[in-house]
N, C-alpha and C positions, 0 to 999 in steps of 0.2 A: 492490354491497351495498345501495346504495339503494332499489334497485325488489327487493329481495330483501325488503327492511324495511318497503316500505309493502306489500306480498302479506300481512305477517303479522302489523302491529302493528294497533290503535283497538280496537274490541267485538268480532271477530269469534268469537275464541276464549268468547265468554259466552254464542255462539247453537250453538256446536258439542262437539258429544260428542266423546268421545277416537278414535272411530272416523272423524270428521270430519276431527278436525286431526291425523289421519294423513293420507287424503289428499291434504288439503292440503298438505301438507309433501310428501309425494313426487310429488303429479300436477304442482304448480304453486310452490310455494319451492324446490326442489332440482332442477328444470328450468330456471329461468331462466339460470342461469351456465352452462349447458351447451356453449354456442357458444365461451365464451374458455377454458374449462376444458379445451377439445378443440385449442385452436390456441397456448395458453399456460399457462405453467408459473405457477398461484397462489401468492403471497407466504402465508407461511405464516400469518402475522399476521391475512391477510385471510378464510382457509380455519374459524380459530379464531374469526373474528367472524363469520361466517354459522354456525357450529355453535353459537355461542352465542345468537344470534338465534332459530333454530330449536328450543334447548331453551327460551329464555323463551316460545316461544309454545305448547309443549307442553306447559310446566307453568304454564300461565296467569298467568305472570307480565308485567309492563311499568314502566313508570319510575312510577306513581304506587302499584304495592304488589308485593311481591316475596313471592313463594310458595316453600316449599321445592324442591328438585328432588334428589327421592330416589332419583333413580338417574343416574350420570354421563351422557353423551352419550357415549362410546366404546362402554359397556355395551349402551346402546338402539340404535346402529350393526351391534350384530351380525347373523345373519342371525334369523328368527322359528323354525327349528328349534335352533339356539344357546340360546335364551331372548330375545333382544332383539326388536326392532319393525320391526327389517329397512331402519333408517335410511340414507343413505349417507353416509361420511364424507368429507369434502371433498377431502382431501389424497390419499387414497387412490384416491379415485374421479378426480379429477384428472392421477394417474399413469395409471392404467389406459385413459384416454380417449388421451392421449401416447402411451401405447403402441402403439393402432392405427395411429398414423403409423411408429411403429419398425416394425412386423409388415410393412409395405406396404414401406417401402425395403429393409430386409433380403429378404425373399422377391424382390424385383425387379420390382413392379409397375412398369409404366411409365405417367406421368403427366408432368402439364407440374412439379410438387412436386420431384418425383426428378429431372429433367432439370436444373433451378436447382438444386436442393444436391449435383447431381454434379459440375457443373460449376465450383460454387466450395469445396466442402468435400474431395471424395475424387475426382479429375478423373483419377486409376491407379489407384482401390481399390476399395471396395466400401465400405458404410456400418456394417458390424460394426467395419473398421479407420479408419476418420475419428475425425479430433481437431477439439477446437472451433476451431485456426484462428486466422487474425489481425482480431481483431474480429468477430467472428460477432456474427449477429443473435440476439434475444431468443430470436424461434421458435427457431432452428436450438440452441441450448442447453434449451432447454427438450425439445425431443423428444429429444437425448440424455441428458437426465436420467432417461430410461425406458426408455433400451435396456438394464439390465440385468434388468427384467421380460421382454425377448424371449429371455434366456440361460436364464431361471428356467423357463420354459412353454416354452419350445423345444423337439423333440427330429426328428433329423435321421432320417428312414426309407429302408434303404440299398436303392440300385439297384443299382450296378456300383462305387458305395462311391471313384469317382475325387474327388468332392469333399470327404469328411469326413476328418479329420485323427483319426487314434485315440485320441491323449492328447491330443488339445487342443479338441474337438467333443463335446459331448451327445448321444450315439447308441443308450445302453443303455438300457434299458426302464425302469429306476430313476432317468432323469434325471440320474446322476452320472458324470460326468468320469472314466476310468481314469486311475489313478495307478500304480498296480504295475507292474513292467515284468521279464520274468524275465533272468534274468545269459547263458541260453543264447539270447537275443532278436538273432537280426539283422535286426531292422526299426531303420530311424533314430526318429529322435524328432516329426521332421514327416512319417511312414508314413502313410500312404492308406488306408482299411477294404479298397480296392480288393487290396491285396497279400494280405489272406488269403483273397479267393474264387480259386476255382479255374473259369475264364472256360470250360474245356471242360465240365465236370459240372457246372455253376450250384450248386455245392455251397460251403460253408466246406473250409477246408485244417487239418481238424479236428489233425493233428501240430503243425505250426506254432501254432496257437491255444493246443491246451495247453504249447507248450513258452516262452511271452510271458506268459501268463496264468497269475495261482492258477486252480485246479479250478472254485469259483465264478464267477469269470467267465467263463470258457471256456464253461460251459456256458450260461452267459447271453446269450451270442454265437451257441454252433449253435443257439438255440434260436430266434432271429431267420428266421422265413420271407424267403426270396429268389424274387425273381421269376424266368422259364424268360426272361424276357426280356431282362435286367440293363438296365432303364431309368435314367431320369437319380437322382440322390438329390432328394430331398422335404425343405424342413423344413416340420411340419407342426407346428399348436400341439397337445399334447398335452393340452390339459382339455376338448376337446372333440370327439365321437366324427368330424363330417366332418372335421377337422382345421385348419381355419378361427380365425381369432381372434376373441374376443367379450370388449366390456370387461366385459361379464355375469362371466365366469369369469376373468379379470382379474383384476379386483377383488376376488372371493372368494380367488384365491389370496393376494392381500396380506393381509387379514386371518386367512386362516387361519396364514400365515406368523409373523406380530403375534399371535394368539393359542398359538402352541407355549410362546411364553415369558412369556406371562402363566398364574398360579393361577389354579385353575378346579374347580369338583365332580366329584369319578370316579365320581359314579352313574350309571351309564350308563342308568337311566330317566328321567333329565331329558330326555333329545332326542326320547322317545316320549312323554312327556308334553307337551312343545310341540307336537308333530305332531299329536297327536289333538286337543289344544285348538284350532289353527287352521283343523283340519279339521270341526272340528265343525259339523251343518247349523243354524247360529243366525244371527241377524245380526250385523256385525262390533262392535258396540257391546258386546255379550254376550261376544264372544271375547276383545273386550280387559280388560273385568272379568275375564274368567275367568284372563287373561295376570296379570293385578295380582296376583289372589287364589290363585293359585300360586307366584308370585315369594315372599311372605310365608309362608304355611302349608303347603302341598302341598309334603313331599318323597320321595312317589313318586304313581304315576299313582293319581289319584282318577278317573277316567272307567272303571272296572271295569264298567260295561254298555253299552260301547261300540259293542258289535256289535247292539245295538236303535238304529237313531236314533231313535229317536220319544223311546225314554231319555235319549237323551242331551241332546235338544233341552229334556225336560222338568229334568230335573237340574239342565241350565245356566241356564233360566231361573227356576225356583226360586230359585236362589242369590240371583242377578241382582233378584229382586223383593225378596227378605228384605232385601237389603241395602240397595235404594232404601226399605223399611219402616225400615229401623232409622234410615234418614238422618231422616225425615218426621218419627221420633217424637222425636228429640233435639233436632232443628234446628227442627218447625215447632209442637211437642207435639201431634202427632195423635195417637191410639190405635191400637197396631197391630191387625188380625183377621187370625191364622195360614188363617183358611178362607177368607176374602176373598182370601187373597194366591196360596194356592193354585188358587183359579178363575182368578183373574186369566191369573194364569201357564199355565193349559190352555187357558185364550181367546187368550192371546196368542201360542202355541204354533200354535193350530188358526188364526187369521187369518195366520202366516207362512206354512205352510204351501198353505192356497190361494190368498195371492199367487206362491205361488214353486212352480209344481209342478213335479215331475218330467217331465225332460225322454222324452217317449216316445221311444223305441229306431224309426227308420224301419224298418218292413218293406220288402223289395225284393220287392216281385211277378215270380214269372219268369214266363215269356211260355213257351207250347210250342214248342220250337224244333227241328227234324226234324236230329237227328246225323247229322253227316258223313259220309260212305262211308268204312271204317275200311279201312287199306294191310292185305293180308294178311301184309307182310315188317314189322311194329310188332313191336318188342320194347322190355323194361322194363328200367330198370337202378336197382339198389338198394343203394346204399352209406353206411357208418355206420363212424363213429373212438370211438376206446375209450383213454379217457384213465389209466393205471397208476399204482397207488403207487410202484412201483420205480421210476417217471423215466423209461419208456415210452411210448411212443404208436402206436397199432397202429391199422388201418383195415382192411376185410375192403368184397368189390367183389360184386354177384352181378347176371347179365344173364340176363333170359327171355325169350323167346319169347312171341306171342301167346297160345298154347296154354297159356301159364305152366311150360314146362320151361327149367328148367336150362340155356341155353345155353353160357358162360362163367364162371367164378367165380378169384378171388385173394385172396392179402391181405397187408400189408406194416406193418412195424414199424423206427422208426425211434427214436434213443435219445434220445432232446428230450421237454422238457417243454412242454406248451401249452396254453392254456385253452380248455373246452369248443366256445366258438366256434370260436376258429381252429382247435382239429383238425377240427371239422368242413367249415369251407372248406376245408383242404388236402384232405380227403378226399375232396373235390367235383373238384379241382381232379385230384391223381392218378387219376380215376375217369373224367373226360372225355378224358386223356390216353391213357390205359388203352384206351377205344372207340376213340380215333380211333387207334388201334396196331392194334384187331382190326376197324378200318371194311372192310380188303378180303373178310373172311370174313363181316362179318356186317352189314347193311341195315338205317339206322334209317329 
């Protein structure tokens, strides 16, 4: 906390704009604890004194005058499309760092980490089922203080479904745990996903499912694409599309968690009106006035000429000038000049602009390059999935000929629901199946 408090305490905050001691606070105060935040679990006491460190330096406060601070520190924590300043908050941020350590022993990375706490914590089990143990060390409690963030973002992607336990694993695409279990169910209660595929037809045992399952589930389950392969089961974290963990996403799911049960405005123009103010092409000084001057009056999108930037850059710093006028003439008794302030503001406008231009689009020059000798036996193949209201998914196959006729044609409908992409990869997928079914008749 020390070297946290000397990064942000003496003058510095008197030489810097609010877009300054943003930076500041996130390139170099909210970095330094990084290294114990990642290997130890922070006292809560201590997490509350660097957030409170970091709002007195944002609202210009220190021990010899104290400034208001009109907006909490939880609030300014949120993300910048939220309304907040995109702060991070320590405790939060501090689980989510832990966590990477939970995501590595769960998954089963192997490391000299994992080899020491298998050896003294779970030495027959696995690190989902370890307890803290007789005398366990600080580390070793503190990363299980964040193994139920790896149950939260978890979700298990089935191969041959030998590892996932059906009521007792996160395997549905909603991340919730089955509960329901039908009275005509002969699966036990530690049953395997493995028992409802059918290992000859890589298919679900669609009788069995609905007769275990309500109708809703069931269909949440054949809806789950299976590999032709039945590979091992995956847990993959689900907030992020390679499947990888990142305390980036982490972290935003604890807060978005923390914010379900906090009151909040149902305007749904507030999160486009953040978005376009941060995106605005002005410098960031401008965007955080603009951030202020929305907080208070704007409640709905004032940037209605959005789609000029040139407007919107002019807009933004009009404000942004009036407002540094209205300070000069209270505070310093200058005289405002509404036309003075408006050249101002097109001078200041036209000198950001040609420090900051746009970045030119590289051309790629092609080179003449003499095409290949083309195979006379090349044929094309052209396939597209077709997603139905009724709970359908249809895919149609068509192969041609150099010539462009017609060689082969199909098409297949299956009763699952799935999104745009994935039918489209199944439909990639039954389509190359498909050819390599007709490769003895026909020559790619």
């Amino acid at each position: 906390m020390d070297r946290v408090w000397k990064q942000v305490k003496g003058l510095k905050e008197r030489f810097l704009s609010r877009a300054g001691r943003e930076t500041l606070i996130k390139v170099v105060a909210q970095a330094i604890p990084n290294y114990i935040l990642s290997c130890y679990k922070m006292p809560l006491g201590c997490c509350k004194d660097i957030d409170s460190m970091l709002a007195k330096f944002w609202w210009e406060s220190n021990d010899e005058r104290w400034k208001i601070h009109w907006m909490s520190w939880k609030k300014l924590s949120k993300a910048k499309i939220d309304g907040g300043m995109g702060f991070r908050g320590m405790e939060d941020f501090n689980k989510a760092l832990l966590g990477k350590h939970c995501w590595r022993l769960v998954t089963g990375e192997w490391s000299l980490l994992e080899k020491i706490f298998r050896s003294r914590y779970y030495p027959n089990g696995n690190f989902r089922t370890a307890k803290k143990g007789y005398q366990p060390s600080y580390a070793w409690r503190s990363i299980l203080s964040a193994l139920d963030l790896v149950d939260k973002g978890g979700l298990w992607k089935i191969g041959n479904g030998r590892k996932v336990r059906i009521w007792k694993e996160s395997w549905m695409p909603d991340l919730k745990i089955i509960e329901f279990k039908g009275d005509n169910c002969p699966l036990s209660e530690d049953a395997r996903v493995a028992e409802l595929i059918d290992v000859d037809t890589k298919q679900w045992k669609r009788g069995l499912i609905f007769s275990c399952f309500d109708r809703h589930v069931a269909k949440q389950i054949i809806n789950i694409p299976l590999s032709f392969r039945l590979s091992h089961d995956l847990l993959i974290w689900n907030w992020e599309k390679d499947g990888d963990y990142s305390v980036r996403s982490a972290y935003h799911l604890l807060c978005d968690e923390k914010a379900r049960f906090q009151p909040g405005p149902s305007c749904p123009q507030r999160r486009k009106l953040w978005k376009e103010i941060w995106r605005a092409p002005v410098p960031n000084k401008i965007k955080n006035f603009m951030w202020r001057l929305a907080k208070i009056f704007f409640q709905q999108d004032p940037i209605s000429i959005r789609k000029d930037p040139l407007g919107i850059q002019l807009f933004c710093t009009l404000l942004w000038k009036f407002w540094a006028g209205r300070n000069a003439v209270i505070f310093n008794g200058w005289q405002m000049d509404p036309t003075r302030l408006a050249l101002d503001a097109m001078n200041f406008v036209h000198e950001f602009n040609e420090a900051n231009p746009s970045r030119n689009r590289r051309v790629l020059v092609s080179q003449a390059i003499s095409d290949p000798p083309r195979s006379t036996s090349l044929n094309s193949m052209f396939v597209d999935a077709g997603c139905c209201n009724s709970g359908h998914t249809v895919w149609g196959l068509v192969l041609r000929n150099m010539n462009g006729e017609t060689t082969f044609s199909a098409c297949k409908r299956e009763d699952i629901t799935a999104e745009p992409l994935l039918a489209e990869a199944l439909g990639v997928r039954w389509a190359l199946q498909v050819a390599t079914d007709q490769a003895r008749k026909l020559s790619f």
